[in-house]
C-alpha positions in Angstrom: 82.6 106.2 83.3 83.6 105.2 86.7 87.1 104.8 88.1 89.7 105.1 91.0 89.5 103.4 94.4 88.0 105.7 97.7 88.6 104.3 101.3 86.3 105.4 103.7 84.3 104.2 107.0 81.1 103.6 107.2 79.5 104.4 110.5 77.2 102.9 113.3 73.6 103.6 111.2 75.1 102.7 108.1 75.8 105.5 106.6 78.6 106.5 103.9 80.1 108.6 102.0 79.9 108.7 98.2 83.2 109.6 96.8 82.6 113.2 94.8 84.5 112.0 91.7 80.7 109.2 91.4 78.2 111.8 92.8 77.7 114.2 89.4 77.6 110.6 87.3 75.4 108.8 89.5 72.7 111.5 89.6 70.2 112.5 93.2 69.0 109.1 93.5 70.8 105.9 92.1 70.6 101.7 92.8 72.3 100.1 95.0 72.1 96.7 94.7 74.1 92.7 95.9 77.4 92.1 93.7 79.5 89.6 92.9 82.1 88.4 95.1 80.3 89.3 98.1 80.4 93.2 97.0 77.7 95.9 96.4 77.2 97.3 93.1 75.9 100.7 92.6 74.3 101.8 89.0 72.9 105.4 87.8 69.2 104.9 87.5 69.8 105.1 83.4 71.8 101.9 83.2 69.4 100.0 86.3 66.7 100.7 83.9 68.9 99.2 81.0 70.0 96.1 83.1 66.3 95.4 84.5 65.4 95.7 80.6 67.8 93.1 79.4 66.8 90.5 82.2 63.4 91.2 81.2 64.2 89.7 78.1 65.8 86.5 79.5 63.2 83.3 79.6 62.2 83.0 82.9 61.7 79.5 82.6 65.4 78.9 82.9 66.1 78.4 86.7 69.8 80.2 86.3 67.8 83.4 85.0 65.1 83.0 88.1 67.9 82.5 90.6 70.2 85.8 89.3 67.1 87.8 88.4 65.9 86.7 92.3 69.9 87.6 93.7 70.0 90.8 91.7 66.7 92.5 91.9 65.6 91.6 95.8 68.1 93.3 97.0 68.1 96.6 95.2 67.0 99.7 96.7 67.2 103.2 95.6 69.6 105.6 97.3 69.6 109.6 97.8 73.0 111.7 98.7 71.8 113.8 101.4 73.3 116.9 102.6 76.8 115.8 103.3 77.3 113.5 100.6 76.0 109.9 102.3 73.8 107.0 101.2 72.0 105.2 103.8 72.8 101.6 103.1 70.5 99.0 104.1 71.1 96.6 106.9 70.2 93.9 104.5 73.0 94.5 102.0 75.6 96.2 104.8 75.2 92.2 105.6 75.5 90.4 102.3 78.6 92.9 101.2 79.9 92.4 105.4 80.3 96.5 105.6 81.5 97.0 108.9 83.7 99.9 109.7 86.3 100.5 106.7 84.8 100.0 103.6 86.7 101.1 99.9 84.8 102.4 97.1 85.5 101.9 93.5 84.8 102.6 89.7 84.6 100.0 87.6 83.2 101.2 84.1 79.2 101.6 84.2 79.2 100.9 87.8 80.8 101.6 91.5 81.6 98.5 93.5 81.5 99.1 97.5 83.6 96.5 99.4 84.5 95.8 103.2 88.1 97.1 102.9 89.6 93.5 104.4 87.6 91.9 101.7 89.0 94.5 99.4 92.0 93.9 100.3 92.4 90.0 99.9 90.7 89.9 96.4 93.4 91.6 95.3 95.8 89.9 97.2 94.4 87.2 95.1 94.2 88.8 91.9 97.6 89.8 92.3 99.0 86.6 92.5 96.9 85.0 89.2 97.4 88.6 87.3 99.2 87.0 84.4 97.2 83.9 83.9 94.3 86.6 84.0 95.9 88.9 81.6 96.7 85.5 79.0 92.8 84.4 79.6 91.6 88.0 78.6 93.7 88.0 75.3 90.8 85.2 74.4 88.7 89.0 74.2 91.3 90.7 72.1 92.0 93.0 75.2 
């Protein structure tokens, strides 16, 4: 399970650091892929191949299933550490996830989110100020 928050830069060729605390769990190579809320989320190839399984099984004459399959798949691409502990992330998702310089790093259960730290920031700026109508709407989920 991943968890905890890692801030970090990212630099000119798009290069970062994976947080040691995620490198044992995510394995040599791993998927990075476009996230929600303009993020980048990063699965262990064992739970990719789960995920791609259960879209698989979606009808892909629903448009809504075309459209995410399209958002979440295109984008992928397999990462591998290299010597000093970095991924190589590609110009096409440093874009989407708007990973310029500071960047934070987090676990979130089967998965590591990797935002542009401003981003980051104001999410949970936002959060923050909504975290008890959150915290009543997830009761609905016997949290």
């Amino acid at each position: 399970m991943f968890m905890g928050e890692y801030q970090h830069n990212i630099d000119a060729k798009g290069r970062v650091i994976v947080p040691s605390k995620f490198r044992e769990a995510l394995g040599e190579k791993f998927i990075v892929t476009r996230g929600l809320d303009h993020c980048l989320f990063v699965y262990a190839q064992s739970r990719w191949l789960e995920l791609v399984a259960k879209i698989e099984t979606l009808p892909w004459t629903s448009a809504d299933v075309r459209r995410f399959s399209r958002f979440f798949m295109a984008g992928a691409s397999e990462c591998e550490i290299d010597n000093q502990g970095r991924i190589l992330i590609p110009q096409t998702l440093r874009e989407y996830a708007h990973l310029e310089k500071q960047i934070v790093s987090i676990g979130v259960g089967d998965r590591v989110e990797i935002w542009n730290r401003e981003t980051w920031e104001s999410y949970n700026q936002e959060e923050t100020d909504a975290e008890n109508e959150l915290a009543e709407r997830m009761a609905e989920f016997h949290m």
